[in-house]
N, C-alpha and C positions, 0 to 999 in steps of 0.2 A: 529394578527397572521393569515396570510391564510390558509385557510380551507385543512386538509390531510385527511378528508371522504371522501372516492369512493362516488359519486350518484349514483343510480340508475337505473337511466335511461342512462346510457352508458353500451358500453363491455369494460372489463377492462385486460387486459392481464396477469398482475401479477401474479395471482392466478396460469394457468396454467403454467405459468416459474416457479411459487416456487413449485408445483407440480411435475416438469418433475425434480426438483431436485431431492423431495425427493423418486421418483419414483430413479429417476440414483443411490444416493444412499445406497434404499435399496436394489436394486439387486445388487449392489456390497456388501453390507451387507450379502445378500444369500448365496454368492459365497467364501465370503473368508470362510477359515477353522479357528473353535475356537481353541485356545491353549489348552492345558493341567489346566489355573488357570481357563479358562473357560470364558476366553478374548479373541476379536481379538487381542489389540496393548498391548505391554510391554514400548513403548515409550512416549505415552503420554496418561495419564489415560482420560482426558478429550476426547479424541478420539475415547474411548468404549462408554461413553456417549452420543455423538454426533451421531454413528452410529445407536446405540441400540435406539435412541430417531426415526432416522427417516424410521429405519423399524417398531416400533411399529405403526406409523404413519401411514404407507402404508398397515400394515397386519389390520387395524379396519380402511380401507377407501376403498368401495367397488367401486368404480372409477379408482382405480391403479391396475393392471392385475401382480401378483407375480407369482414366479416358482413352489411354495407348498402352501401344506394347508393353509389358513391361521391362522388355530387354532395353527397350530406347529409352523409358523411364531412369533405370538404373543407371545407364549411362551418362544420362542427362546430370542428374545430381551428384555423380561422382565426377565430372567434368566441372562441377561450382563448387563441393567439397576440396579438387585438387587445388581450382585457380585460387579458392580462400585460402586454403593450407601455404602455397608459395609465398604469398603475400608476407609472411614472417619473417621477421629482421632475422638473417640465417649466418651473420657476419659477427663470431666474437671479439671482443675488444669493444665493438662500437656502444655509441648509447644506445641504449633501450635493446639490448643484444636478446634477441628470443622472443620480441614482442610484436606486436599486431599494427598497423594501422587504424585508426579509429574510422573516423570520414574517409572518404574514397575518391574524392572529387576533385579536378575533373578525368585523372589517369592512374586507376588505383594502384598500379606498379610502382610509380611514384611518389605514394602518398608515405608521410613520415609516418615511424612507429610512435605508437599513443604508448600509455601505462594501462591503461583500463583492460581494452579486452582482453586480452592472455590471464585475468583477474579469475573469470569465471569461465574464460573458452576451454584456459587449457585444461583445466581438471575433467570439465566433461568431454574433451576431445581423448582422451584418456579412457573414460566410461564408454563412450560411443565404438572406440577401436575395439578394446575389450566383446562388447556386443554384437560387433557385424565385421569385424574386421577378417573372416573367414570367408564372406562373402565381397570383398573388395577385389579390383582388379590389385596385381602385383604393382603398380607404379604406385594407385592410392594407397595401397598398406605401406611403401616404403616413404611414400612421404610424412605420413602420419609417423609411423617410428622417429621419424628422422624430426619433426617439428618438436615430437615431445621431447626426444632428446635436448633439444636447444633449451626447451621450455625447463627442465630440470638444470641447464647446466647456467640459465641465465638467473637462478634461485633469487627469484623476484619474491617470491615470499618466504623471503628468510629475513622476518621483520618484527620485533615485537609489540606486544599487546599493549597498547595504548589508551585509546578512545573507546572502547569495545565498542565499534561499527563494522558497518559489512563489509568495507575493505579485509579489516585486519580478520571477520570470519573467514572469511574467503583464503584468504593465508592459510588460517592454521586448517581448513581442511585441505587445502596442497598439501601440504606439510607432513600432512599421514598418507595423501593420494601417493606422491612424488616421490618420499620416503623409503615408501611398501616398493612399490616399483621398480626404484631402483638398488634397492636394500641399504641404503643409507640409516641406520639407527640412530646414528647422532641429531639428521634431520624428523625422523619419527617420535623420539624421545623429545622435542622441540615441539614437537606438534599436539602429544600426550598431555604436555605442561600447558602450554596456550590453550588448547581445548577447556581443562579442567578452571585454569586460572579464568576463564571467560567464562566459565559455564558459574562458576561461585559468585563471581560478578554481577550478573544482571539477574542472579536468585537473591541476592541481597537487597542490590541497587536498583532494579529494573534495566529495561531495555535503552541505553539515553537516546535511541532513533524509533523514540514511542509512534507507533503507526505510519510510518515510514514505507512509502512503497514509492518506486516498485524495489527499494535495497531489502526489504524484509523478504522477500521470495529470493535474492539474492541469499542472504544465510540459510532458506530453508533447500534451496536447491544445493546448493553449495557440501553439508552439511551432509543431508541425504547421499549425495553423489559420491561422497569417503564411507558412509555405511553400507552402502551395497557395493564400495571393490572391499571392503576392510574382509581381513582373515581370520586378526587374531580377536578370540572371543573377546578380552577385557575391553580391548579398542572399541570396539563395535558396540556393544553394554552402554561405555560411557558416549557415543555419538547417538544412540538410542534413547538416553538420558537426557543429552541436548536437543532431541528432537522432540521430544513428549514436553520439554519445558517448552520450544518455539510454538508447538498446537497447542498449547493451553494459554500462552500469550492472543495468537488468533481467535483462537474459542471466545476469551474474554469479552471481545468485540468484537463480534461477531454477526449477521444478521441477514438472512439469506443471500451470503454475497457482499455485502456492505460490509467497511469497516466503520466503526462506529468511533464519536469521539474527537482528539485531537491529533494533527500530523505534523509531524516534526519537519516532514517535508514532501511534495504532491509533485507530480507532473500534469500536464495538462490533461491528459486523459483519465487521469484519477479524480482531476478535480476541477468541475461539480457533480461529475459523475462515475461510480467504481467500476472503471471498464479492464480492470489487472486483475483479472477472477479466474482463471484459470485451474490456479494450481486449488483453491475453492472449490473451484464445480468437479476437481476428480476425488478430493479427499470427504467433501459434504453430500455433491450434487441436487440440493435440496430448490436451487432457480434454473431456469433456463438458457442455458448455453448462448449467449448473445454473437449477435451474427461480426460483428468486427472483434479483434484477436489483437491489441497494440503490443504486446509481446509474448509471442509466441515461448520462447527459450525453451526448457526443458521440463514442460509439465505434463508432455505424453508420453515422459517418458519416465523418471526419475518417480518414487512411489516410497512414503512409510504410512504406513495405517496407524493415527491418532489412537493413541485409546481410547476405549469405548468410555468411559465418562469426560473424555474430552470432546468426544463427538457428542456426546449425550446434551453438555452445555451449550454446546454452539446450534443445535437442531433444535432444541425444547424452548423456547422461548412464553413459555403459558403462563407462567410465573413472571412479574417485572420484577426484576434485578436491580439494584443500584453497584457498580463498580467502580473501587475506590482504589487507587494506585499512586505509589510514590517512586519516581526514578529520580538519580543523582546521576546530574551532567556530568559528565569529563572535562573541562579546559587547561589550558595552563595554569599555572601559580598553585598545583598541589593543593592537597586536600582541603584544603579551609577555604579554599574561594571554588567548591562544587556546587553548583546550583540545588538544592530542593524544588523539584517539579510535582505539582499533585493534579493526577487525573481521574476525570472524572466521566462517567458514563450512564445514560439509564436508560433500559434496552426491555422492550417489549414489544408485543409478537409484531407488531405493525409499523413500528419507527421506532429507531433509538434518539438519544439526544448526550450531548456533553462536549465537555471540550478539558480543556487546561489552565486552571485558574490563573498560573503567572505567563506573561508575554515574556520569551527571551529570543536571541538574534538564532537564527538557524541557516545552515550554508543555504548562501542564494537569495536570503528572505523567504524562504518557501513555505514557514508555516501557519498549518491551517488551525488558528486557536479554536474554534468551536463548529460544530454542524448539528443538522439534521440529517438522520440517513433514513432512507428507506429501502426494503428491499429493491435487490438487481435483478431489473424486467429483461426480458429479453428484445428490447426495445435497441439499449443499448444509451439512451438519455439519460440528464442529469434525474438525478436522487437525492441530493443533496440540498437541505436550505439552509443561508446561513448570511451575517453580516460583518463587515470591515470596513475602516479607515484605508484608502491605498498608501504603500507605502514605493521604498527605494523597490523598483524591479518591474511595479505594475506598467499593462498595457491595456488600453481597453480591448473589452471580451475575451481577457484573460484573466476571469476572479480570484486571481492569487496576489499572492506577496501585500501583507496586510501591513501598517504602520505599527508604533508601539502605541499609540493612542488608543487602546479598546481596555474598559473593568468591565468584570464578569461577573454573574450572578448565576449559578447551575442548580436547579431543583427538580427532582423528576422529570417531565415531560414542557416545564417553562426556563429559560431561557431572559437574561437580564442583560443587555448589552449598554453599557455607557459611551460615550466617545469626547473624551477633554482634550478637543482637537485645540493646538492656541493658536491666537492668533498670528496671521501672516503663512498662514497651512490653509492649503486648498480644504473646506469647510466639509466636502460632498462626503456621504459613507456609500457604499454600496451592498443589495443587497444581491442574494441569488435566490429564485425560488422555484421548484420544478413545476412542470406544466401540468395541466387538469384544470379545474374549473375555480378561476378566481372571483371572489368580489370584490371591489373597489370601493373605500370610502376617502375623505381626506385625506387621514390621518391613519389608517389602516388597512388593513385586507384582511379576508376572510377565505381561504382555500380549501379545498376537497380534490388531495390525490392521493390516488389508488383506496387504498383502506383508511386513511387518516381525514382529521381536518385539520387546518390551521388557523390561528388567529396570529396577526401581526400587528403589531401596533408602536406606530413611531411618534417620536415628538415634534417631526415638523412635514411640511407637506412636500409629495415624493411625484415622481413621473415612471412612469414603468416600460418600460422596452422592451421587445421580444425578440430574443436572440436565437440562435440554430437550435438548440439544446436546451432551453430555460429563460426564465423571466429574470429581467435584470431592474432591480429598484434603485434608484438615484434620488438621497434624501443630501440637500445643503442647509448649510444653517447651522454647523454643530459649532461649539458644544450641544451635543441632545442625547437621546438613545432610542433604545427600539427595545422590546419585548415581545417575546414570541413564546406560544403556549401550542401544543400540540394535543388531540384527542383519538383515540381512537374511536371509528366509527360505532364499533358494537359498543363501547362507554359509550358515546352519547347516544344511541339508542336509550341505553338503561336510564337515560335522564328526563326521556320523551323527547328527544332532536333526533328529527329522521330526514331531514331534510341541508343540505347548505343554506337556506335561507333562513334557516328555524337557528342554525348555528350561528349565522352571521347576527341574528336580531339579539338571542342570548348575548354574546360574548361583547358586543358594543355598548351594552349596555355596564360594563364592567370593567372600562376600559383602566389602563395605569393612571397615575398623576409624576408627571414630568417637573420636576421644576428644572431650570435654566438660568435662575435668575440669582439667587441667594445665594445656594451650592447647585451643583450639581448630582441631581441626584431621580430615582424612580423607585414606582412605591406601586405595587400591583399584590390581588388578592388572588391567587390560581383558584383553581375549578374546586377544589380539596378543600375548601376554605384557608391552607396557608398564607399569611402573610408575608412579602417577601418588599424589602426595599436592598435597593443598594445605592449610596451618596459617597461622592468623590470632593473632598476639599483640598485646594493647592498646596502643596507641603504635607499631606496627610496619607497614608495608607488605605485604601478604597476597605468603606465596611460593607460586608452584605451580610444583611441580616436576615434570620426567620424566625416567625412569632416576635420581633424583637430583641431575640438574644443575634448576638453575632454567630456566623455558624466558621465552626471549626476544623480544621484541617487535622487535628493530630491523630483520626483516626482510620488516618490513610494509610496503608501496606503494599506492599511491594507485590 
């Protein structure tokens, strides 16, 4: 395993990023007003914890500059640390005996115990005592004993590995947390097996929650948070082993801040725009710290340094990459009915592009088959272009939850979207496109954001809408498609295009040919001179071709 110890004798930056976090914050911590149950949030209880965790932090570190005392500080956050910690189902026998409320609303005393938080609270509620529990008043330090205790005796993860998702991560890092702590070997030894068994797993099969956030900071936090209490050297080796595989997963797709590619499942915040960057900006720091924070959790605090050629991947982008990945789903019915997924990505210094050649069902409908990303401004706007079918879940100016209705075409920097929408299905597709300076034709657009251009080009005529965060395109009429080709600005320089107007007269001039009528199908020539069609016939397996040959999947790796 290669070495995640800082030496020495370097300066290391981390430190001060996960500082200016929890510096940010806990002056937002200052600032908001407590409720009436003596909470900032009724939404998510782990959310008072997270907060109260990183002003405690800041009011006993005399290097962070707060607005008040910080005796009344400290008290402050350990007054919303105690009333979170109570809130714990403290009654054995019951259901959910050791566990959290989720929502809080309207009388958090009485809200029922969820399964979720105690997921990821309690391991780091464990890390956090460990840390500052020297500096607690005596009543907090006895509750915190006393919660974990429950939390161990309600061995909620004492479950095995199944789906390998961030649930069952989350498990098997309790598992060695809860274990060690309470010297249980039989549950440590449980933890060792899970660990390795999940770690052989997704080095094979890949990740089956491919770009998944925010549950992927879920295992990396998770994961982390057992290697820095771990003691015993081999433990700690193999969690450093699973953590060098989680950053080279990240690296993969990667892009200042952006994750590139396809997601198996988004939040609204993530998606059209990567605003879950946190734990990013302390391990790369290569964009600008964006001024909103939608979850906070434990990224100012919990720390493994990538190795240096995983960081090296994820920073150098001078070279364009094509990345080619194969994961195998989990469902029921045993091995022979696992999905083959192949992902696909193409990532250069200015915009990545790709997505996920097959459409399958993902918890919620939540995924996101293909994007555009560009790096993460500190803006805090969408970055993200891309097109879908709505499906089961959508709501409008909520551009998620796609239909199964979309065939794909992936080639470098173009982009082939079909839609064999049938009849008696609302016809409309939608696009998203970030903001900067568009041109409008018919049947197309022509864009210029940040370092890129874009060329869009649809088969039937659209209306465009401007939303809080991005542009929102509305094409009806399908069966049709759309194609979208991306350039970077210094490339079209090299071409003599220095202008969006010089780009927009070029690229219209070139546009696809759509048919609708025969098959369905589109036939475009990218920038490169490749040929690229792809044709969908009823009963038929969708072909995408280049140059004319069909292009192949078997040389996708994990």
């Amino acid at each position: 395993m290669m070495s995640a110890e800082p030496s020495s004798n370097r300066s290391h930056p981390y430190k001060e990023r996960r500082k200016e976090i929890i510096h940010k914050v806990a002056l937002e911590a200052q600032r908001l007003p407590l409720l009436d149950s003596g909470l900032w949030f009724h939404d998510d209880v782990r959310n008072n914890f997270y907060y109260a965790s990183y002003l405690f932090a800041a009011a006993v570190d005399d290097s962070l500059r707060l607005e008040s005392d910080r005796e009344a500080v400290s008290k402050k956050a350990e007054a919303v640390l105690l009333e979170t910690v109570l809130l714990q189902n403290r009654e054995p026998g019951t259901p959910l005996y050791g566990h959290w409320p989720l929502g809080l609303h309207p009388v958090p005393r009485e809200a029922a115990p969820h399964e979720l938080p105690v997921e990821i609270m309690g391991s780091l509620m464990v890390w956090f005592c460990k840390q500052y529990s020297g500096l607690f008043s005596a009543g907090l330090r006895i509750a915190f004993h006393t919660a974990i205790g429950h939390i161990y005796r309600s061995g909620f993860f004492r479950k095995p590995v199944v789906y390998y998702g961030h649930h069952e991560a989350k498990y098997t890092a309790a598992k060695l947390i809860f274990g060690r702590l309470f010297g249980d070997e039989e549950l440590r030894e449980d933890g060792r097996v899970s660990l390795e068994q999940t770690l052989a797993y997704i080095r094979a099969k890949g990740m089956p929650e491919y770009g998944s956030l925010p549950w992927f900071w879920h295992w990396v936090q998770a994961f982390t948070c057992a290697w820095e209490l771990e003691e015993e050297s081999g433990v700690k080796a193999a969690l450093g082993e699973m953590l060098d595989h989680l950053w080279s997963e990240r690296a993969s797709f990667y892009l200042r801040g952006a994750w590139a590619g396809a997601h198996s499942r988004g939040w609204p915040h993530d998606v059209p725009g990567d605003r879950n960057v946190l734990h990013d900006y302390v391990q790369f720091g290569d964009f600008r710290l964006p001024g909103g924070m939608p979850r906070t959790e434990y990224a100012g605090f919990l720390f493994y340094e990538a190795p240096a050629q995983i960081r090296e991947l994820a920073l150098d982008r001078r070279t364009p990459a094509e990345v080619k990945k194969l994961t195998q789903k989990v469902v029921p019915g045993g091995p022979s009915s696992q999905p083959l997924l192949h992902s696909y990505a193409y990532i250069c210094g200015d915009y990545a592009a790709g997505g996920l050649w097959e459409r399958v069902e993902e918890f919620d409908n939540e995924q996101l088959r293909w994007t555009y990303s560009l790096p993460v401004s500190g803006a805090g706007g969408a970055n993200q272009l891309y097109f879908f079918h709505p499906g089961e879940g959508y709501q409008e100016g909520d551009p998620r939850h796609q239909s199964p209705y979309m065939d794909v075409l992936y080639h470098k920097g173009t982009v082939i979207s079909l839609f064999p929408v049938p009849g008696g299905k609302d016809s409309t597709v939608i696009g998203v496109l970030p903001k900067g300076q568009w041109r409008e034709q018919p049947q197309a657009l022509f864009g210029h954001v940040d370092n890129v251009y874009f060329a869009v080009y649809l088969s039937h005529m659209y209306e465009l809408i401007e939303r809080q965060h991005y542009m929102e395109v509305k094409a009806s009429g399908m069966p049709g498609g759309v194609v979208v080709e991306a350039m970077e600005v210094k490339q079209a320089e090299q071409c003599g295009i220095i202008s969006l107007e010089e780009f927009a007269a070029e690229m219209s001039a070139k546009a696809p040919v759509f048919d609708t009528e025969t098959i369905l199908a589109a036939e475009y020539i990218a920038s490169g001179g490749d040929q690229l069609r792809l044709e969908v016939s009823a009963g038929e397996e969708p072909a995408a071709l280049h140059n004319g040959k069909r292009i192949s999947l078997d040389d996708y790796a994990v």
